[in-house]
Structures are given as C-alpha cells and as structure tokens.
VEXLUMDO-812658 format. One record per atom (N, C-alpha, C, O, CB): residue in three letters; z, x, y. Coordinates in steps of 0.1 Angstrom, whole numbers, plus 2048, in hexadecimal, padded with zeros to 3 digits. Glycine has a CB too. Layout:
ALAZXY ...
END
This chain:
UNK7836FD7D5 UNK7906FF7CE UNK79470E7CE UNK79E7137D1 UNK78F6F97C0 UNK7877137C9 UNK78D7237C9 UNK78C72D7D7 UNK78D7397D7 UNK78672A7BD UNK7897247E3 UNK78972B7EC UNK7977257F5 UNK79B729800 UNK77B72A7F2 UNK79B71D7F0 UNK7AD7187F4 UNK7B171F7EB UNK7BB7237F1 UNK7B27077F3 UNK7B27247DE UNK7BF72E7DC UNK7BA73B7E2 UNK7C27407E9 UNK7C472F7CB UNK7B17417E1 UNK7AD7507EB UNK7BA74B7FA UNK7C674F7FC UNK7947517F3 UNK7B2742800 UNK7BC73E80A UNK7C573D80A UNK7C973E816 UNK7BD73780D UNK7D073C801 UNK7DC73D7FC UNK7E37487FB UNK7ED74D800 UNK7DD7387F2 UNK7D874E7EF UNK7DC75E7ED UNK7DD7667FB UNK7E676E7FE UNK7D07657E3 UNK7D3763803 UNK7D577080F UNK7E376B816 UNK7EA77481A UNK7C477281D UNK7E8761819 UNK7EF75E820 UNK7FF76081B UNK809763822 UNK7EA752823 UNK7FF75E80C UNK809761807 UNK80C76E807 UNK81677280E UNK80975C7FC UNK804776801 UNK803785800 UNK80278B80C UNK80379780A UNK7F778A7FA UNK802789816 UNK80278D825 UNK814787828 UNK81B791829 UNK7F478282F UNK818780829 UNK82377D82C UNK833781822 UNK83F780824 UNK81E76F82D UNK828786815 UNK833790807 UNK83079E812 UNK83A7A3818 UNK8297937F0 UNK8267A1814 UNK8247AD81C UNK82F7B182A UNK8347BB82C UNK8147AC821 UNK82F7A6831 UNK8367A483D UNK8437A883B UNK8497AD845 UNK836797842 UNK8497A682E UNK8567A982D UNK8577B7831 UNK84F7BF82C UNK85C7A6820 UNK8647B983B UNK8677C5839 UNK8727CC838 UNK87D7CB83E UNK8647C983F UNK86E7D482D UNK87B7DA829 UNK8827E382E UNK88E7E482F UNK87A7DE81E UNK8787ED832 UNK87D7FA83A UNK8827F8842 UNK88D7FE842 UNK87680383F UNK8817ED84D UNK8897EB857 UNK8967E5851 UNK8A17E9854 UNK8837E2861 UNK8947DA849 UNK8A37D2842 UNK8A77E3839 UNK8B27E1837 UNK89E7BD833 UNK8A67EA836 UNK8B17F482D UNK8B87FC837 UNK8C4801837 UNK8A97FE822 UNK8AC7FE843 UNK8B0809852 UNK8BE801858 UNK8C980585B UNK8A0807863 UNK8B67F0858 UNK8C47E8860 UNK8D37E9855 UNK8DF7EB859 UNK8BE7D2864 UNK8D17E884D UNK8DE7E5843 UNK8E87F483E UNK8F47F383B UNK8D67DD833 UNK8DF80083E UNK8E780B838 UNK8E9815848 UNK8F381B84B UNK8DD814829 UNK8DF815850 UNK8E381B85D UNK8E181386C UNK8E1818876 UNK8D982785E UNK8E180686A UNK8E77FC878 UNK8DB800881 UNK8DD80288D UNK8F9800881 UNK8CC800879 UNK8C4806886 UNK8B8801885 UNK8B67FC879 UNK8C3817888 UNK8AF80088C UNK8A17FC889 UNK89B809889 UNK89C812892 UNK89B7F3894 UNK89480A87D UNK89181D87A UNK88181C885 UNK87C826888 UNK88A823861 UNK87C81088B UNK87381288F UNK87481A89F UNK86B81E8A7 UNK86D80588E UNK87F81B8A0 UNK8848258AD UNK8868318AB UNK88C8388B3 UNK8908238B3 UNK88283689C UNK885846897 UNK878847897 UNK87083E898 UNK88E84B889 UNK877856893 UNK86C85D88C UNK86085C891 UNK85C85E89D UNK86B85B87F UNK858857886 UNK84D84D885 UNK84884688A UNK83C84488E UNK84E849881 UNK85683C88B UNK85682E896 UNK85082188D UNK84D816891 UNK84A8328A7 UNK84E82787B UNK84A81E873 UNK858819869 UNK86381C867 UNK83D82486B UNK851812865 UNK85D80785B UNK85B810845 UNK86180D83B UNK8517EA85D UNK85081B848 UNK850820839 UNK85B826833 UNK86582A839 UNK84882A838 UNK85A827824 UNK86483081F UNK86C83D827 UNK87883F827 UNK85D837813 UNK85E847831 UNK85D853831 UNK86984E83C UNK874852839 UNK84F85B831 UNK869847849 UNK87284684E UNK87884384C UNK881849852 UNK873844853 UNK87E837843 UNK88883283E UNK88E83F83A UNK89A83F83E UNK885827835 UNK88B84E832 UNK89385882B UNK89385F838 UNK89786B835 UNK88D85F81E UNK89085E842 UNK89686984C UNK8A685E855 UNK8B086285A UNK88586F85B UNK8A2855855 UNK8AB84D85C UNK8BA84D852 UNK8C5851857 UNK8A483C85E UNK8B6849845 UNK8C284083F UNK8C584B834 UNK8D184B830 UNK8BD82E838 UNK8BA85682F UNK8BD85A827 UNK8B185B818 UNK8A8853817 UNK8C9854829 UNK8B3862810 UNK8A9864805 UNK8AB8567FF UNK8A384D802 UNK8AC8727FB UNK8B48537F7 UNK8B784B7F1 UNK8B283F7F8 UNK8A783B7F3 UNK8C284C7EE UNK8B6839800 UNK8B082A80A UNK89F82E80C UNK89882480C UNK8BA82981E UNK89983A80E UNK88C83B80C UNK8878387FB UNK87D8327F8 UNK88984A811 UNK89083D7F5 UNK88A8387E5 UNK88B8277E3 UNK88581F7DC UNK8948407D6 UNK8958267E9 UNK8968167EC UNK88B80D7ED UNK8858057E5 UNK89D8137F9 UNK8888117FB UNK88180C803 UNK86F80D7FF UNK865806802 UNK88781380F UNK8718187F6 UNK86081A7EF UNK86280C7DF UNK8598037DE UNK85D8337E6 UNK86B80B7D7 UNK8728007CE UNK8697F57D8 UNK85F7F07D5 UNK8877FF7CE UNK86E7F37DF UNK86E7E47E6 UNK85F7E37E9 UNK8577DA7E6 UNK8787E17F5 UNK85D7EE7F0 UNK8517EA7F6 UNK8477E87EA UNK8417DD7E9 UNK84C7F4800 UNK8447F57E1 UNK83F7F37D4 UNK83F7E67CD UNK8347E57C7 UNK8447FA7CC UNK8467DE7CB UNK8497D27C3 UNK8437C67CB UNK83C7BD7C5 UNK8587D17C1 UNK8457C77D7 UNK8407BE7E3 UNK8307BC7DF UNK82A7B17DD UNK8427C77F3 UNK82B7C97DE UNK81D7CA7DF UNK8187C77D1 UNK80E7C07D0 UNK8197D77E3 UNK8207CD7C5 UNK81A7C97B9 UNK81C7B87B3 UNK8167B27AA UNK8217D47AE UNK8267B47BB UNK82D7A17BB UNK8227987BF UNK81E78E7BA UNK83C79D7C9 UNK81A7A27CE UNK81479B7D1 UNK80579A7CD UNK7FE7917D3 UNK81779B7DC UNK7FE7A27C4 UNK7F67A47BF UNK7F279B7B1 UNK7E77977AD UNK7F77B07BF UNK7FF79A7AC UNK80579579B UNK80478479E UNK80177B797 UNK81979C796 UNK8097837AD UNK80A7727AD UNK7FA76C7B4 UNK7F67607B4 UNK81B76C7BB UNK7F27777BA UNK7E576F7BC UNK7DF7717AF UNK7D27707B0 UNK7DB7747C8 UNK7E37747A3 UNK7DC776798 UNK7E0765792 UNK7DA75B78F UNK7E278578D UNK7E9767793 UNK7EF75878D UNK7EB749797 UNK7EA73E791 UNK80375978D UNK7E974979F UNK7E17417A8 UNK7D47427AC UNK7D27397B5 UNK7E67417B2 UNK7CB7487A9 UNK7BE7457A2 UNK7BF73E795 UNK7BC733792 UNK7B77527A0 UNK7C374A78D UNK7C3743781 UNK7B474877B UNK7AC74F781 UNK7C5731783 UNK7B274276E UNK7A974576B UNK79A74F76E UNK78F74D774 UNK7A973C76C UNK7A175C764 UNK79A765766 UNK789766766 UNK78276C76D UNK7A076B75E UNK78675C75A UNK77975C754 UNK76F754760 UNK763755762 UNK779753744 UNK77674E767 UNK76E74C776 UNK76775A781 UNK76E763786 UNK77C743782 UNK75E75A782 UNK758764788 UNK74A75E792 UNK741756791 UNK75576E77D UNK74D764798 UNK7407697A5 UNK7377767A2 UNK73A7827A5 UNK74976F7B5 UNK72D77479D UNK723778799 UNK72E78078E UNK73777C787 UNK71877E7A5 UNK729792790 UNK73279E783 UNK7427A178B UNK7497AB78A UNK7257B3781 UNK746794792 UNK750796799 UNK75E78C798 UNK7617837A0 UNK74B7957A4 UNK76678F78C UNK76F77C78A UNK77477C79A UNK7707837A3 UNK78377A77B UNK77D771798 UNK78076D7A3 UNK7907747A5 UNK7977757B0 UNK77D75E7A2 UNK794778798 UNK7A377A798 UNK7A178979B UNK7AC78E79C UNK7AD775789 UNK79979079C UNK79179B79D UNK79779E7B1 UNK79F7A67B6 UNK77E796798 UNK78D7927B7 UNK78A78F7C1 UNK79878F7C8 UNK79C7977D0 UNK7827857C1 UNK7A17817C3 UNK7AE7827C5 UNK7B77887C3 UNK7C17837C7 UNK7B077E7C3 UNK7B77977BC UNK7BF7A37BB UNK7BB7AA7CC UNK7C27A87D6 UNK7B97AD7AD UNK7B07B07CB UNK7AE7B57D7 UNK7B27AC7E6 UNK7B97AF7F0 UNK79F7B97D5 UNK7AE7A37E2 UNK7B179A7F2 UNK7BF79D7F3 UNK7C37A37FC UNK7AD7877F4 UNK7C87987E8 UNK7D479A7EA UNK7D77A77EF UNK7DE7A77F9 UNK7D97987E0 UNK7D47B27EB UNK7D97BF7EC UNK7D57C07F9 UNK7DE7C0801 UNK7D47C97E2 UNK7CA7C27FC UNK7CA7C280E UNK7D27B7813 UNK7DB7BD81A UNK7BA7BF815 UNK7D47AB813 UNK7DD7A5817 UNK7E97AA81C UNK7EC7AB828 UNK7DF79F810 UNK7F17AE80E UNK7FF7B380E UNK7FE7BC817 UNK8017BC823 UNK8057B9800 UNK7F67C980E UNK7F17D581E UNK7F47D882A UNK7FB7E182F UNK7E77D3823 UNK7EA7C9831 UNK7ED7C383B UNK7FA7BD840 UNK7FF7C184B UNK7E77BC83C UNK8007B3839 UNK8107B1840 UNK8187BD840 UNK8217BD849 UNK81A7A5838 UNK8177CB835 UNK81E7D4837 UNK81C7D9846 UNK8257DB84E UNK81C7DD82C UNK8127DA849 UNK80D7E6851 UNK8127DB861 UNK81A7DF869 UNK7F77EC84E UNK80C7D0860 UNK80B7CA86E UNK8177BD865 UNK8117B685D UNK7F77C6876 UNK8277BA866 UNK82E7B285F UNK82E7A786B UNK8307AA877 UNK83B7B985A UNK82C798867 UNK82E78F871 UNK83E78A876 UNK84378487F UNK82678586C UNK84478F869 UNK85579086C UNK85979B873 UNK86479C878 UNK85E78F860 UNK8517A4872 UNK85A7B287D UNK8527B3889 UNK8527BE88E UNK85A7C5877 UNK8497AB890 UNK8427B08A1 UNK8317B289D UNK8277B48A4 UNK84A7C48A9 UNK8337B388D UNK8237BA889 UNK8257CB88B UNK81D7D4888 UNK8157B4899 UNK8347CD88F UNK8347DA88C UNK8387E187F UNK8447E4881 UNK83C7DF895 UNK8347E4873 UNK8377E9867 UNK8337F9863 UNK83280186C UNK8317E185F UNK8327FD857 UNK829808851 UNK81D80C84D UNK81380484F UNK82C809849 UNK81B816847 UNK80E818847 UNK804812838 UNK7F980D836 UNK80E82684A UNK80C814831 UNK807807827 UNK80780D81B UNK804805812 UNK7F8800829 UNK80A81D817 UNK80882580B UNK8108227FD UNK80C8247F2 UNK80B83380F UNK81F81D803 UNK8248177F7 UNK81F8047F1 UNK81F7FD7E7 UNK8358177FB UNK81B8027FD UNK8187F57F9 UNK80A7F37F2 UNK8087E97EB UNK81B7ED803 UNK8007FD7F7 UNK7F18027F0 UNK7F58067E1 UNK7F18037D6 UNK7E98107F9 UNK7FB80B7E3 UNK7FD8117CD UNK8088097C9 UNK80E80B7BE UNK8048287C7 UNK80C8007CF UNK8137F77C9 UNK8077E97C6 UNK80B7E07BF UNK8217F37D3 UNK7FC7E87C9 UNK7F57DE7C8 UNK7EB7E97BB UNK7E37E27B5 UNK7F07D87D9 UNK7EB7F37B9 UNK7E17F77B4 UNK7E57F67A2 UNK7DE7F8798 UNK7DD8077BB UNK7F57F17A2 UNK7FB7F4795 UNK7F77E478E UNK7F57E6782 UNK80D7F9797 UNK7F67D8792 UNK7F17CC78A UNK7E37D078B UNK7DC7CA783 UNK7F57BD78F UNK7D97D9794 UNK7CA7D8791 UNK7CA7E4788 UNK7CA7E277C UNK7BD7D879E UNK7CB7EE78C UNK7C97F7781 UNK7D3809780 UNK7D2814785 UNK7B67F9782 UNK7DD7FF774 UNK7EC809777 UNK7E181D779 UNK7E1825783 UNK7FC807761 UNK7DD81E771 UNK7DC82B76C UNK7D883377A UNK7DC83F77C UNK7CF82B760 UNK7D282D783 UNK7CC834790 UNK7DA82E79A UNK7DD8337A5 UNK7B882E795 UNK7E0826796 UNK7EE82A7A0 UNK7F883279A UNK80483179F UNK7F681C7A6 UNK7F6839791 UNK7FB840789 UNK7F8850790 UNK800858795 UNK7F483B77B UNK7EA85178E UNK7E585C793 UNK7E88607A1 UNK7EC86B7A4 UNK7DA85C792 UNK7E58547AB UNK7EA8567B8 UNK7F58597BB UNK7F685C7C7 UNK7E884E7BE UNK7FA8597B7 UNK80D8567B5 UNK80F8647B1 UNK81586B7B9 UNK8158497A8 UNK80D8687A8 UNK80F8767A6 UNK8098827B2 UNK81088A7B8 UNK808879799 UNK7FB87F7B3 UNK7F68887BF UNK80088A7C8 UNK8058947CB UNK7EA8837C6 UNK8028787CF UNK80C87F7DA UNK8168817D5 UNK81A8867E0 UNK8108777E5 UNK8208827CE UNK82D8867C9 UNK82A8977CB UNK83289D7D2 UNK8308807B8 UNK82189C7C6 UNK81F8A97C4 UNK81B8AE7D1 UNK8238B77D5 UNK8158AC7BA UNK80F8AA7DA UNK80E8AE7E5 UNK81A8AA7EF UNK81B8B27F8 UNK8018AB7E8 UNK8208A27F0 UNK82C8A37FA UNK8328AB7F3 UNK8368B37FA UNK835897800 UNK8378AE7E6 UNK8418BB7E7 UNK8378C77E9 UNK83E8D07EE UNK84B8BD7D6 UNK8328C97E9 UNK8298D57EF UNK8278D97FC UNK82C8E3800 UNK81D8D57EC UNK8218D1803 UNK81C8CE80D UNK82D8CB81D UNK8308CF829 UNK80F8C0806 UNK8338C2813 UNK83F8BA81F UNK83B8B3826 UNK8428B182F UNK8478C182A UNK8318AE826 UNK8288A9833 UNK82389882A UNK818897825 UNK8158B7838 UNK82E88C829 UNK828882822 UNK81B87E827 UNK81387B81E UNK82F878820 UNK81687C832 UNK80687A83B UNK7FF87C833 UNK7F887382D UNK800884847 UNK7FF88C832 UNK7F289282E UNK7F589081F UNK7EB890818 UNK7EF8A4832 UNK7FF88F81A UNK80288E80A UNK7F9880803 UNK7F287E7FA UNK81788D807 UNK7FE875810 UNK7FC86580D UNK7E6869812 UNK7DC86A80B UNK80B85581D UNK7E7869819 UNK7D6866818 UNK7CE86E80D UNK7C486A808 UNK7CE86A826 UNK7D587C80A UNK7CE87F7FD UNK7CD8747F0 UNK7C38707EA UNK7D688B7F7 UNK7DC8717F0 UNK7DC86A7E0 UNK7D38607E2 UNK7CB85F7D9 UNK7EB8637DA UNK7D38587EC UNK7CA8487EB UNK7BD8517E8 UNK7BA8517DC UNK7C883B7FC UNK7B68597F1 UNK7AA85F7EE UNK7A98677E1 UNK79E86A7DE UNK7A58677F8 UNK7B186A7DA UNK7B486F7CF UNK7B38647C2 UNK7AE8667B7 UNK7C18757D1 UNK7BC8587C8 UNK7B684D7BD UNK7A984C7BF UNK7A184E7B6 UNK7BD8407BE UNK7A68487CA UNK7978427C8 UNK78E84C7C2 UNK7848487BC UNK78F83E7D7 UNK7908587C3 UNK78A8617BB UNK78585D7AB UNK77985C7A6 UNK79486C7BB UNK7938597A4 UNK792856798 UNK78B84A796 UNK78584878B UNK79E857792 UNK78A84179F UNK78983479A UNK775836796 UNK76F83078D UNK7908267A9 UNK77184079F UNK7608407A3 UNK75B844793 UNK75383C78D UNK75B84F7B1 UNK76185278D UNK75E85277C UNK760845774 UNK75784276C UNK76785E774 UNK76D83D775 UNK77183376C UNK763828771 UNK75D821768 UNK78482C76F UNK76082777B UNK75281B77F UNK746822776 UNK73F81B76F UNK74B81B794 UNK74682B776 UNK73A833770 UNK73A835768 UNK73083B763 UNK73683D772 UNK744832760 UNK74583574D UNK74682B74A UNK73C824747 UNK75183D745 UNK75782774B UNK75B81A749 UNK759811749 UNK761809743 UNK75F818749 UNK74C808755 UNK7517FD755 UNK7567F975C UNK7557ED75C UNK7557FA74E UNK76180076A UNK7697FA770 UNK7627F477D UNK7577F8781 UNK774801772 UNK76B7EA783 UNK7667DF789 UNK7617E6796 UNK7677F0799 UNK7727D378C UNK7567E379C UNK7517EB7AA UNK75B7E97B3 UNK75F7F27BB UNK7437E47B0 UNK75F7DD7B3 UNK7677D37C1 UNK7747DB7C1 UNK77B7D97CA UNK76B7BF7BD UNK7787E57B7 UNK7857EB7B9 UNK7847F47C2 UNK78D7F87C9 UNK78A7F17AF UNK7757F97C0 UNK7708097C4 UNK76F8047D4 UNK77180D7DC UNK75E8117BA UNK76C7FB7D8 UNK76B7F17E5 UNK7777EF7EB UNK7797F17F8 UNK7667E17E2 UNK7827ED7E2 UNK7947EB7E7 UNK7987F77EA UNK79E7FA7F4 UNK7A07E67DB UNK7928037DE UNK79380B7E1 UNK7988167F0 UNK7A281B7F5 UNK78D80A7DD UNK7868127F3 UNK784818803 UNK78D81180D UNK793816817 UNK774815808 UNK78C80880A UNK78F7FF816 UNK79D803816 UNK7A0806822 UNK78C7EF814 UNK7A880480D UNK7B380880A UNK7B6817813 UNK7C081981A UNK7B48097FA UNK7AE81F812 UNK7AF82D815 UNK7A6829827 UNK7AC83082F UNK7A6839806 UNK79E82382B UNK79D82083A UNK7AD81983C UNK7B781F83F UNK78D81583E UNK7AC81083A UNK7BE80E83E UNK7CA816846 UNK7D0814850 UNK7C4810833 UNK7CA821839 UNK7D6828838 UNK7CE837842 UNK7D583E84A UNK7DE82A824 UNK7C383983E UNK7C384184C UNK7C6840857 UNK7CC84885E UNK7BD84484F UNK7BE831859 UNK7C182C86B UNK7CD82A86E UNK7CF82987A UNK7BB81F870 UNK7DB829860 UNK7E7827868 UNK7ED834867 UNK7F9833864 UNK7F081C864 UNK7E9840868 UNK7EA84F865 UNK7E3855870 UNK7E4861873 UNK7E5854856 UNK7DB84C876 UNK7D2857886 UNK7DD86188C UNK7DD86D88D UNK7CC84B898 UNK7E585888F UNK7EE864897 UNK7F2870893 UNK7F187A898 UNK7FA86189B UNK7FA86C881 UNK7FA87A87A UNK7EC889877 UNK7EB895876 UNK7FD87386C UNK7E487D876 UNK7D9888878 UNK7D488D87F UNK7CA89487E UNK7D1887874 UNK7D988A88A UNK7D689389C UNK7DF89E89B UNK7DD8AA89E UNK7DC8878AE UNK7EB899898 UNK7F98A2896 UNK7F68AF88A UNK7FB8BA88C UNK807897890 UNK7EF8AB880 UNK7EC8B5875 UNK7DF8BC87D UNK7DE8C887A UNK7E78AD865 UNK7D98B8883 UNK7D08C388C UNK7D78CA894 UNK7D48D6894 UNK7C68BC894 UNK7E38C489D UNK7E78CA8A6 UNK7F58D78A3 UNK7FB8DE8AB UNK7EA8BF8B0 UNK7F78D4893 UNK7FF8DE88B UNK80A8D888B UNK8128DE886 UNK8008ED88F UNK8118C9892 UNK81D8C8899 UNK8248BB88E UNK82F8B5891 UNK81B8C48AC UNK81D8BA885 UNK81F8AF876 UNK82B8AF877 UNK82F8BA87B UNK81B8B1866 UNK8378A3873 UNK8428A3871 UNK8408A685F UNK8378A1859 UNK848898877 UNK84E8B0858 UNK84D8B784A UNK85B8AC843 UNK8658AA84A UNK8528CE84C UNK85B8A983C UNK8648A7830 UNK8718AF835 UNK8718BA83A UNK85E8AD821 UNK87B8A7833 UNK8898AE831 UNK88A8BA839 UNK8948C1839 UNK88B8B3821 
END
C-alpha cells in the first residue's frame, strides 16, 4: 500500500515539476521560447533577460509554489506520519522523493522536450514544507551573493551548499532527520550537473553577469 502511494507521489510530483513556466511567461509577455536565448534554459534567470525583471520574479512565484505544492500534496497522500521505516517516517520519505521528483520534471519537463531548468527555484521551493528555516537561509545567501557577485551560477550553487551547511549542526544538535542531510546532497549534485557549463565558463572568466 505504501509503496503505491510513493508511486504516486513520484509521478505526480514529477509531472507538477514538468510544468513550465518560464517558457509559458517567455511565450505570453515576449512571443518567444526563451529556450533560444541566453542560457537556452526555461529558469527565472532567463526568463529576466528575455521578458524582463518582473516576469523573472514571476516566474521564480510559480516555480516556487510548484515545488512547495508538490511536496505538501505527497504529505497528504501518504498520510500518516507516525508510520515509519526504521528512525525514518514514511511522510519523511515522501517529502524527499517528492522533492527530487519535482526537481526532476523542472530540470528535464515531459511537456517541454525534457528541455527545462536547472532546478534552484524549484529545490528551495521544496525545502520550505521540509524545513522553512534552511530555505530561509539559502535564499538569503543567494540573494546576497548574486547582488555581489552578478553571476546567479556561482550565487545558486553557493546557497544550496550553504543550506546544506546548516542543516549538518541542526542533525548534530537537534535531532534533525539524517534523510534531509541525504536530500540535501543529492539536491546540490543536481544543480551542479545542470551548471557544468557555467562552471567551465567561471574558469574560463567568460560567465554571463546580471543586468
């Protein structure tokens, strides 16, 4: 039983993930598929070189919500928290599956070619139903390092590694769940591998800058 709603959850949450917005805000305010600019991705960051700042704040709205929707509804389809696998519930289990899920339809969407983004709004949008305070923190890092820096790449792989930073003391004090510190990583392998190219480019000095 509870391996048919996991089943559920990845599929649902993969297919909330699939949605895309960047391309639907690119097509509706500038008549274009942003995946032919810039980047050549469906993220906020292009979406604000294509359409504009505002349709990039848009477009982070949507995607954020996407990801935290789809985290919130595999909570509710498990169900029952006090079920666990060994020091592990299951709704535990079903947060994370979801979150890579969503992740995943962001990054590779089965409604756009499998061509999407890199997954940074929709990663701290999944981190706000498991545990707001460290998508809290992440969220600030990069806020601060892209205005510093201009370079969202290098801004976005700090913050995820910047969250996971925090999450390693809260396991060691607090109590918090290992399996996060596991979503964690796995979250930040992700969003590097869909950043390789940026980080050839940040070696080669030739990074595209903010505004």
């Amino acid at each position: 039983m509870i391996g048919a709603r996991l089943a559920a959850v990845i599929i649902i949450a993969y297919l909330i993930g699939s949605i895309p917005f960047g391309l639907i805000v690119g097509k509706l305010k500038a008549g274009v598929d942003v995946r032919g600019y810039g980047s050549g991705k469906t993220g906020a960051t292009n979406v604000m070189r294509v359409a504009g700042t505002k349709f990039g704040i848009l477009t982070i709205v949507l995607d954020v919500g996407k990801a935290t929707g789809a985290v919130m509804l595999a909570e509710l389809i498990v169900g029952d928290s006090f079920l666990s696998a060994g020091s592990v519930s299951f709704q535990q289990i079903a947060q994370v599956t979801a979150g890579l899920s969503v992740v995943a339809g962001h990054n590779w969407p089965v409604f756009a070619g499998f061509k999407g983004g890199r997954g940074v709004t929709a990663y701290f949008g999944t981190l706000i139903p498991i545990y707001l305070p460290v998508a809290v923190f992440g969220t600030e890092v990069l806020i601060i390092a892209a205005l510093r820096s201009r370079r969202m790449s290098q801004s976005s792989m700090l913050a995820v590694l910047a969250a996971w930073c925090l999450m390693v003391p809260l396991a060691l004090i607090n109590d918090f769940p290992r399996i996060y510190l596991a979503y964690g990583l796995a979250g930040i392998a992700l969003i590097v591998y869909q950043h390789r190219d940026n980080v050839r480019r940040l070696r080669q000095g030739t990074e595209r800058q903010l505004w």
